[in-house]
C-alpha positions in Angstrom: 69.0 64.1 121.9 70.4 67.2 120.3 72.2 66.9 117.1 72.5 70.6 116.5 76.0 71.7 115.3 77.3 74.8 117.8 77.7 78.2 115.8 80.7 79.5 114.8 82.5 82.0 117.3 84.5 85.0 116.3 86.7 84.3 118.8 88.1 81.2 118.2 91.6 80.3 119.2 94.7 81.3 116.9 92.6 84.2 115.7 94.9 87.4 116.5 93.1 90.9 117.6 92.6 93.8 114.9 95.4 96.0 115.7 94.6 99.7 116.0 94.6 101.7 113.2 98.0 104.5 113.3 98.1 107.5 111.9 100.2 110.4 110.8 99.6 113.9 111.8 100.9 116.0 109.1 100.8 119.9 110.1 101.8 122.8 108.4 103.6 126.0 110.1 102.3 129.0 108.9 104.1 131.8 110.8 106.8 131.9 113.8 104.4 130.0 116.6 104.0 126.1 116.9 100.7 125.1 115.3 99.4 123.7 118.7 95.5 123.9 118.3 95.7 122.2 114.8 97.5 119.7 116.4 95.5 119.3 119.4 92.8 119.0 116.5 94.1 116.4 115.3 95.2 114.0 118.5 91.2 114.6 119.5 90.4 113.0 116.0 92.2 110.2 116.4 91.5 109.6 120.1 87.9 110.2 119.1 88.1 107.0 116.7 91.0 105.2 119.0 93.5 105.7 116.8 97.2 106.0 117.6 99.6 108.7 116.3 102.8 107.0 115.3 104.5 110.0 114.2 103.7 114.1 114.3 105.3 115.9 111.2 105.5 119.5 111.0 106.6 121.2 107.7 107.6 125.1 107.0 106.6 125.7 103.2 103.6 125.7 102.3 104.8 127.8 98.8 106.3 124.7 97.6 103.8 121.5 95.9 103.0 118.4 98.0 105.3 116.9 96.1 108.1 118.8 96.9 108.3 118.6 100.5 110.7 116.5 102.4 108.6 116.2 105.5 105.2 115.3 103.3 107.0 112.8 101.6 108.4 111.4 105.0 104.6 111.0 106.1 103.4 109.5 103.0 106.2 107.1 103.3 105.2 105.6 106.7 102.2 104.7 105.0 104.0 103.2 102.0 105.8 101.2 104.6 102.5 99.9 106.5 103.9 101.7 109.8 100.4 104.2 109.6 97.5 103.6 107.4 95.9 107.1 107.9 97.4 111.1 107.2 95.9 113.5 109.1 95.4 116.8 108.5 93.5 120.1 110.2 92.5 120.8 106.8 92.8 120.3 102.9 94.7 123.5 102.6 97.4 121.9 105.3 98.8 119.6 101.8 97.1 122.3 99.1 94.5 124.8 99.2 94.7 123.8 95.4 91.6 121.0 95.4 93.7 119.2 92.1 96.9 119.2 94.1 95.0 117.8 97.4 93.3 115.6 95.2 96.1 114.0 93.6 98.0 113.9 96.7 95.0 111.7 98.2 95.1 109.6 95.5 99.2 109.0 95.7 98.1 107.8 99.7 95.4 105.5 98.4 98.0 104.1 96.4 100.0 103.1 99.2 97.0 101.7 100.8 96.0 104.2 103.4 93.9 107.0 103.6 94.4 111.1 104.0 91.3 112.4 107.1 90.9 116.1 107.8 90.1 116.6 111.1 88.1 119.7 111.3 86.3 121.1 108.7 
């Protein structure tokens, strides 16, 4: 007769699924066209990993800091709000090309419990 106990299962009942991480594109305009291929760059990243893109944001000025644009701040919000957990971004330079600024910026997104990914490098 067996008396073994059986193991312990993953996927026992009342146990939801992991939902799928979202994301926010965050892309920056830098002259008069639509910044397609960086955002092209982007959607492969997060196919690539199966993420989903909750939201697409596109700014104009780059002059201004991180801080001081409307359409940054309305992506770092989603992840303040738990709607996305990652930004990303073609590149550093799309939030600075100042390393402190991008740097401090990152840290203002780990705050709010997500994460900033650059997709190409």
């Amino acid at each position: 007769m067996n008396s073994r106990k059986p193991p312990h299962t993953l996927h026992a009942s009342g146990v939801e699924a992991l939902e799928r991480l979202q994301a926010v594109i965050y892309l920056a305009k830098t002259g008069p066209t639509f910044p397609e291929l960086e955002m092209r760059s982007c959607e492969e990243y997060a196919l690539a990993f199966n993420w989903g893109v909750r939201l697409t944001v596109i700014d104009d000025d780059l002059n201004a800091p991180p801080d001081s644009r409307p359409n940054l701040q309305i992506a770092l919000q989603h992840i303040r709000a738990a709607r996305s957990g990652a930004l990303l971004v073609p590149s550093k330079a799309t939030i600075s090309p100042i390393d402190g600024e991008f740097h401090e910026f990152s840290r203002q997104v780990e705050k709010a419990g997500g994460f900033v990914q650059v997709s190409r490098r």
